[in-house]
C-alpha positions, -999 to +999 in steps of 0.1 A: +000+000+000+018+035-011+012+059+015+010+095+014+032+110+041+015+144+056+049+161+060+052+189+087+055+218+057+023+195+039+002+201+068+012+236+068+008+244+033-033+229+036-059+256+035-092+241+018-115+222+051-122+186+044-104+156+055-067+149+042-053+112+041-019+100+041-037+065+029-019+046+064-050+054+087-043+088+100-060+117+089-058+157+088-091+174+092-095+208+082-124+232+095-141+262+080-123+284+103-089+270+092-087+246+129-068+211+124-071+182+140-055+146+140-077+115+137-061+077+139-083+051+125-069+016+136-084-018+133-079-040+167-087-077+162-112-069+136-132-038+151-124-004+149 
């Protein structure tokens, strides 16, 4: 699986809100008023 790495000067660089992948689980969202946050979506076992 080819990930996208979301580089320090990547994250940076993001203006438009939505969510940004790096295609290995962890995501950058971006809000309206320009806030980011980190999400980590990991499978345990099976479940999420």
């Amino acid at each position: 699986m080819a990930q996208l790495l979301l580089t320090v000067v990547a994250v940076e660089k993001v203006k438009k809100p939505g969510l940004h992948t790096d295609g290995g689980g962890q995501n950058l969202i971006v809000t309206n008023k320009q806030v980011k946050r980190w999400e980590l979506r990991l499978t345990v076992e099976g479940k999420r």
